[in-house]
C-alpha positions as CSV (number, residue, x, y, z in Angstrom):
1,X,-1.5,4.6,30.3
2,X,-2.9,3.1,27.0
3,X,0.8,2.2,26.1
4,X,1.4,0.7,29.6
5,X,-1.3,-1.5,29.6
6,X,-1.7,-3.1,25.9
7,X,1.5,-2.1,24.6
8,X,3.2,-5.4,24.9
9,X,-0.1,-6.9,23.6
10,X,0.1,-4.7,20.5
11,X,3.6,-5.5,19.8
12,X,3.6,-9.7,20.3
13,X,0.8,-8.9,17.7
14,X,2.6,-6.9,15.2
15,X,5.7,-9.4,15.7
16,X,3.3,-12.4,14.5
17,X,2.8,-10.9,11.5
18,X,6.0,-9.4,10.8
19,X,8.1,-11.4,12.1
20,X,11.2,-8.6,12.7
21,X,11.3,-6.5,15.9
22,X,11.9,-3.1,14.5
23,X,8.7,-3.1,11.9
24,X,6.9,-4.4,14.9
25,X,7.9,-1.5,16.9
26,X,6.9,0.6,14.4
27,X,3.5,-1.2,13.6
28,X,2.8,-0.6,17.5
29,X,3.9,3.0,17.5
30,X,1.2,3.6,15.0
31,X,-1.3,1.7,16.4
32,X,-1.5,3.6,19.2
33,X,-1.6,7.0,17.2
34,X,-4.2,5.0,15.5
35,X,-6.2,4.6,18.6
36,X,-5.6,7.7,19.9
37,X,-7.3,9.6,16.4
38,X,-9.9,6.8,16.4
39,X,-10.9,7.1,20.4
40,X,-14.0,9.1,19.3
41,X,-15.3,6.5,17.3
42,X,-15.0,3.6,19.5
43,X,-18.3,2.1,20.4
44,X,-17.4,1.0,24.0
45,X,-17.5,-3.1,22.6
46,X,-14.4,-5.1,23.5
47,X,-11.5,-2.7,24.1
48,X,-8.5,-5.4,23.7
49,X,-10.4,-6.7,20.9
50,X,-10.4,-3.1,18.9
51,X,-6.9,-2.5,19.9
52,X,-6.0,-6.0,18.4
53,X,-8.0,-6.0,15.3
54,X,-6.0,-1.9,14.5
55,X,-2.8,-3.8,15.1
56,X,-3.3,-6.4,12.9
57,X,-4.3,-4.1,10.5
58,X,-1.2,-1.9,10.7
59,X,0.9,-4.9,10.7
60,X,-0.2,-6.2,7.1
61,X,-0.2,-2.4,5.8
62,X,3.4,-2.2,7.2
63,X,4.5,-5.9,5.7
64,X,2.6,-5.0,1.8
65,X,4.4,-1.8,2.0
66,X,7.7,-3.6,3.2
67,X,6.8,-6.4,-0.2
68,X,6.6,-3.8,-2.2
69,X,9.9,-2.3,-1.5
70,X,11.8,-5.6,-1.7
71,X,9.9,-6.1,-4.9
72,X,10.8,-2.8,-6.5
73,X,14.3,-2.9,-8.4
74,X,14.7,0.2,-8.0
75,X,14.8,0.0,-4.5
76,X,17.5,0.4,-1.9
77,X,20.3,2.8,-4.1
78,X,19.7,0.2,-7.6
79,X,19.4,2.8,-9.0
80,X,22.4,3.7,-10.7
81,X,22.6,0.2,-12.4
82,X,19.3,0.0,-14.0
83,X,19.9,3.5,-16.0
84,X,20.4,3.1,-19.4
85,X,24.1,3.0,-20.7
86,X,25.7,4.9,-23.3
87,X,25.8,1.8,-25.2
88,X,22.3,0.5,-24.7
89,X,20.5,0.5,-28.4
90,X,17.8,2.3,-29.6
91,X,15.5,-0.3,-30.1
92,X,15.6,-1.0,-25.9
93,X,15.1,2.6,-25.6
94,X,11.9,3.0,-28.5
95,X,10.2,-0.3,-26.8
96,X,10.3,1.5,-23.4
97,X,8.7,4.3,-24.6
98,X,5.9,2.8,-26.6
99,X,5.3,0.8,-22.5
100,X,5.2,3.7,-20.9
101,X,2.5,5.4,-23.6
102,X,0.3,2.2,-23.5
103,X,0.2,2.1,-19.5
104,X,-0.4,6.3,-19.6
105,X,-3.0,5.0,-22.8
106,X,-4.2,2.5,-20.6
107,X,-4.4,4.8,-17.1
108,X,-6.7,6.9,-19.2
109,X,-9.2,4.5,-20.2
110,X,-9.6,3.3,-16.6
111,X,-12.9,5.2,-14.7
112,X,-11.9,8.6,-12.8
113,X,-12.6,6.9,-9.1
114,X,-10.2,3.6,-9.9
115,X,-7.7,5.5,-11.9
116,X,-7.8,7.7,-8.6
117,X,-7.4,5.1,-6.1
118,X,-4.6,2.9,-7.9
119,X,-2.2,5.9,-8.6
120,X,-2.8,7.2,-4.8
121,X,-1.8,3.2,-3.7
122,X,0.5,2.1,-6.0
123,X,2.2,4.5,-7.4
124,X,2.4,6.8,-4.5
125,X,2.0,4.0,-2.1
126,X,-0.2,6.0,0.4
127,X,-1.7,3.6,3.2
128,X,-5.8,3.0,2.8
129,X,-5.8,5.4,6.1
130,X,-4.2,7.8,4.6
131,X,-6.5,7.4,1.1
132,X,-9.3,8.1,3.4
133,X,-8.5,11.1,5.2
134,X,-7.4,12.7,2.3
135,X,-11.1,11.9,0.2
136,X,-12.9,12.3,3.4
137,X,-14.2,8.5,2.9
138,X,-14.3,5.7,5.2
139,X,-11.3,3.1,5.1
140,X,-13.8,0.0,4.3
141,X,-14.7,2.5,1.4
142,X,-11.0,2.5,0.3
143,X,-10.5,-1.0,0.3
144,X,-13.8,-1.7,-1.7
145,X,-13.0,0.7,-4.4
146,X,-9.4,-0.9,-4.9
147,X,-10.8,-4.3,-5.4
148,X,-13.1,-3.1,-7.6
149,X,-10.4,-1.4,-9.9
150,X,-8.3,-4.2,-9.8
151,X,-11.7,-6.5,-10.9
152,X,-12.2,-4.0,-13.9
153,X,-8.1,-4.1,-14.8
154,X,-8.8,-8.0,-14.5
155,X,-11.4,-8.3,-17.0
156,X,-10.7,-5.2,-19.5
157,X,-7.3,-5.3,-19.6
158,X,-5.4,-8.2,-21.3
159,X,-1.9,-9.7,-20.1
160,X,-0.3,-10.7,-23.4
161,X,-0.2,-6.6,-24.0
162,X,2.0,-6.1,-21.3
163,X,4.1,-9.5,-21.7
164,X,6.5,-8.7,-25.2
């Protein structure tokens, strides 16, 4: 009945933000999951409102995670190309390394909670809903803690480290 009624709504307001029909599809289908987990928390205050403020919400999550894909090299079978060749030199090889024990270096130095939170979102890209159900925390809660390990990476960690 739920779909019937605001399910066009839902996806006109997933295709604003997305701009494709198929993500917006998708956006809508879990929206309504969404709202139906969510139902016992709704506070009887502006129904279409609630239903449009989740969509928009799933819509952004859905185009960030859709960046981040078309962002990631290694993304869509690349793969194969970016692997080192037989004929690639040691020093390529040594300087990758030494990156990849200063981030680990670095991951370690950052506070248990943001270390947490950054490796459950970017590295395996789980959705702020998903962060929350799985620390038993609010979503609001998620989001706060993110921007505050990205503000501690801002001001403790330096960009000409990373930039050789």
């Amino acid at each position: 009945m739920l779909v019937q009624q605001y399910g066009q709504h839902v996806f006109q307001t997933a295709y604003s933000v997305l701009k494709n029909a198929k993500d917006a599809e998708d956006a809508a289908q879990e929206v309504f999951l969404q709202v139906y987990k969510s139902l016992p928390d709704y506070r009887s205050q502006g129904f279409k409102t609630w239903i449009t403020r989740i969509a928009v919400h799933k819509a952004i999550d859905a185009k960030r995670r859709l960046n981040r894909r078309l962002e990631d090299p290694m993304a869509e079978g690349e793969l194969i190309e970016h692997l080192p060749s037989a004929e690639e030199d040691v020093l390529g090889q040594l300087l990758r390394r030494e990156k990849k024990k200063l981030l680990e270096t670095k991951l370690g130095l950052l506070p248990a909670q943001h270390k947490e939170i950054l490796i459950q979102f970017y590295i395996q890209e789980k959705s702020y809903d998903q962060i929350a159900k799985e620390q038993d925390i609010a979503v609001k809660t998620v989001e706060s803690r993110l921007y505050r390990a990205r503000s501690w990476i801002r001001t403790h960690w330096k960009e000409e480290e990373w930039n050789e």
